[in-house]
C-alpha positions, -999 to +999 in steps of 0.1 A: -067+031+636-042+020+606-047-025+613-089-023+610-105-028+575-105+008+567-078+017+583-055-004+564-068+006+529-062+046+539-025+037+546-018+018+516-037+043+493-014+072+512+016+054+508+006+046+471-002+088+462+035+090+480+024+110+510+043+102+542+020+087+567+024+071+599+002+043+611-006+039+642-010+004+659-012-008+691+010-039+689+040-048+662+022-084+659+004-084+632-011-107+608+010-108+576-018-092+550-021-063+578+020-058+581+014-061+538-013-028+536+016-012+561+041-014+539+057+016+532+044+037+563+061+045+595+042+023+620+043+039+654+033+018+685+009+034+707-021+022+729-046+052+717-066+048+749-037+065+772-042+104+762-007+108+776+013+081+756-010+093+721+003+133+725+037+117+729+038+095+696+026+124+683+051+147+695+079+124+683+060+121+646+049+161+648+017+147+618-005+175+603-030+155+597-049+130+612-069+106+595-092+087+626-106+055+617-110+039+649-142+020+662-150-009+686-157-038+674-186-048+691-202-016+699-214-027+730-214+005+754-181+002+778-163-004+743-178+024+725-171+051+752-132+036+754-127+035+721-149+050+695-153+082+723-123+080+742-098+063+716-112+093+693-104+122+717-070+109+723-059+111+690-079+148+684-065+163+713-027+150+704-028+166+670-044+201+687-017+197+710+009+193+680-011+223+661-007+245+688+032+240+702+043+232+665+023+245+639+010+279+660+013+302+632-024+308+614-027+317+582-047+344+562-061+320+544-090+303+562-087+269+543-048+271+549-051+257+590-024+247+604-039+209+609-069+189+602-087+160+618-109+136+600-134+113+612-145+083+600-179+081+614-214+062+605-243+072+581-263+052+614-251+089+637-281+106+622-307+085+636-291+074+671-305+045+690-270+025+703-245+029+724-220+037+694-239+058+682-240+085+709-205+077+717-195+089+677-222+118+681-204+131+711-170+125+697-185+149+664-198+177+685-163+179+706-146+181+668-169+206+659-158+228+689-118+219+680-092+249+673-080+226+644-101+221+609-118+190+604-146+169+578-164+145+594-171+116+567-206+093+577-203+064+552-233+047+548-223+007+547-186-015+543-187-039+517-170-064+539-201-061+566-220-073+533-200-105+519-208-122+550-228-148+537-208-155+509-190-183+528-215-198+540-234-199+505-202-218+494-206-246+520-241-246+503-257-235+540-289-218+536-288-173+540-304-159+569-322-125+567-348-109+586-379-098+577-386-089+541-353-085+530-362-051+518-339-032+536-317-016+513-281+001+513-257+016+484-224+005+502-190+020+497-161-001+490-132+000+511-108+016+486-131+044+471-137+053+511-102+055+514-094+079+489-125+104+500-108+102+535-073+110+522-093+142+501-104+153+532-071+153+547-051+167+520-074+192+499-109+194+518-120+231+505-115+214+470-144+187+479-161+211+497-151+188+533-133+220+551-155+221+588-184+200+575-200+170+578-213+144+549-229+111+546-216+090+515-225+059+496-212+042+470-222+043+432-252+015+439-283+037+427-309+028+433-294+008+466-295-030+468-320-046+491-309-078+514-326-100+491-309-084+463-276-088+476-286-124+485-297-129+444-262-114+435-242-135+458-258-162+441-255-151+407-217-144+412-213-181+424-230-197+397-255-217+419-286-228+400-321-214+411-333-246+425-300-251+450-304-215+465-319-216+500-329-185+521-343-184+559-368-153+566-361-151+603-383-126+621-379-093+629-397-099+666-373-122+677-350-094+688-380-074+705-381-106+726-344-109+733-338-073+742-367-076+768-355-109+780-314-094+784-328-063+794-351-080+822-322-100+835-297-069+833-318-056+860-322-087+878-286-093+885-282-059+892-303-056+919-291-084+935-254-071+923-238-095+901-219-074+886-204-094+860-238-109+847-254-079+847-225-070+824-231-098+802-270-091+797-262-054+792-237-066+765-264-092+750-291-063+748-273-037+734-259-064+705-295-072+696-305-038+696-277-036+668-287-064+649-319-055+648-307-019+637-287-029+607-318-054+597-345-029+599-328+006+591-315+015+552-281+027+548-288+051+517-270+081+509-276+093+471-278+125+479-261+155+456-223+148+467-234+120+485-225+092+459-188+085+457-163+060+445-169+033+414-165+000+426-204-015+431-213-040+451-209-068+423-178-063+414-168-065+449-184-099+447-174-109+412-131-102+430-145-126+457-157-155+435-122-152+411-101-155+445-120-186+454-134-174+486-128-143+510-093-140+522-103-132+558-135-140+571-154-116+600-177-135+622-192-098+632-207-096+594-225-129+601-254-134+626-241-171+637-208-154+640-221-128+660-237-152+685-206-175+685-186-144+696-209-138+720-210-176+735-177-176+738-168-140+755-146-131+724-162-094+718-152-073+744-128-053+747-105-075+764-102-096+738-095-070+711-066-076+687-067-040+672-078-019+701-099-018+677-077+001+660-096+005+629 
């Protein structure tokens, strides 16, 4: 999953502790600050969702690790079983495959495997409501039954799915939140995620990673709430008190769309429409998330639990010096979301990075 926004920081921070890595990516077309945190690795082409294609990439790269990063972007269900499910057993049962025809010798040592797998999962796994969800769960509990080590990392929340608003707080739009705005999170930046991933592939019994699980967070303690991000955004930006402008949306609003889609789900497939009843599956099961990520904290400040250094406003202070973000992600953004949505551009059809991420 080297091109997603994780993905790409793991390769550059291998290539920069000078460990040969290989990125996989499922086309050479790439956008230019992509093919830049690539620099340096051997990028392999392979379409992750074809078990028999993965094994051979792998066979031709013979990797010891594998560092697995890869997650829909949508997480509507027929992605989430592709990819963050299927994509994910792909690549875990190409690097058993190369453990046991390459590597089969099996050392005294118990932390001294011949490989190791590591998953980038969710901090969301341990209290499953969505699709995703039970597609990363299931994905976990085949690891956990794998002749090869593993760590299983559960990061509570991306920077980047926070700095959403910040464009739109530039254009001097108002910032939509629901409910309270109490909901809190410590986030992880990308980089310090990175480098926890890379210890888990490269010295787990040191961080005490070797056949365990964890959920991390970053160094935000006590964790920000949605308002409080909201206040630091516009504290970063300079904007007087009087010119900020916040929405309180309600938290109902989803109840009622996930009854509506669900209701006409049904409809259309009694009357077997298949592609509508598609659609409102897809609508649903996107509210549900929304309504997930607004309602449920992402805290993890538990011993071990609190990794990294970069907090949140820092990450916002390197924005507002750039001038703005350098890419912006219309998932982190409920109007991006819907316009996504409108116009049929989250599926997996329509997938620039498989999502290889």
């Amino acid at each position: 999953g080297a091109t997603g926004y994780i993905g790409r920081s793991v390769v550059k921070q291998l290539v920069a502790r000078g460990i040969p890595t290989a990125a996989l990516v499922r086309s050479m077309n790439m956008p230019d600050k992509t093919a830049d945190c690539l620099r340096g690795a051997t990028i392999l082409q392979c379409n992750v969702l074809d078990p028999i294609e993965t094994r051979e990439v792998y066979r031709q790269y013979l990797p010891t690790s594998t560092i697995n990063c890869i997650a829909s972007r949508s997480g509507v269900a027929e992605d989430s079983w592709a990819v963050d499910y299927g994509g994910g057993l792909s690549v875990l049962q190409a690097q058993e495959y190369i453990s046991n025809e390459f590597y089969p010798h099996k050392q005294i040592n118990p932390f001294q495997q011949s490989c190791h797998f590591v998953l980038l999962s969710a901090f969301c796994v341990g209290k499953p409501l969505l699709q995703f969800q039970f597609a990363k769960l299931k994905l976990e509990e085949r690891i956990r039954t794998s002749s090869i080590s593993h760590s299983i990392v559960r990061p509570t929340a991306f920077f980047k799915s926070l700095d959403g608003q910040i464009e739109s707080v530039r254009k001097g739009l108002p910032v939509l939140f629901f409910g309270n705005g109490s909901c809190s999170a410590n986030a992880i930046c990308e980089k310090d995620l990175a480098n926890f991933l890379i210890d888990c592939a490269i010295q787990p019994e040191a961080i005490n990673m070797f056949n365990t699980s964890r959920d991390i967070g970053g160094p935000d303690v006590p964790p920000i709430s949605k308002r409080q991000q909201i206040e630091l955004i516009y504290d970063t930006l300079n904007i007087p008190e009087k010119d900020r402008k916040t929405i309180s949306l309600p938290i109902e609003i989803f109840d009622v769309l996930i009854f509506v889609f669900s209701r006409l789900e049904r409809l259309f497939g009694n009357v077997k429409v298949a592609p509508l009843k598609s659609r409102f599956a897809d609508a649903a099961e996107i509210a549900r998330i929304v309504r997930y990520y607004a309602t449920e904290p992402m805290v993890a400040v538990g011993p071990g639990e609190v990794q990294g250094h970069s907090r949140l406003v820092d990450h916002f202070r390197r924005i507002a010096e750039r001038g703005g973000l350098e890419e912006v992600d219309k998932m982190t953004t409920t109007t991006g979301v819907l316009e996504l949505f409108t116009k049929n551009q989250y599926s997996a059809g329509k997938r620039e990075e498989v999502q290889l991420k």
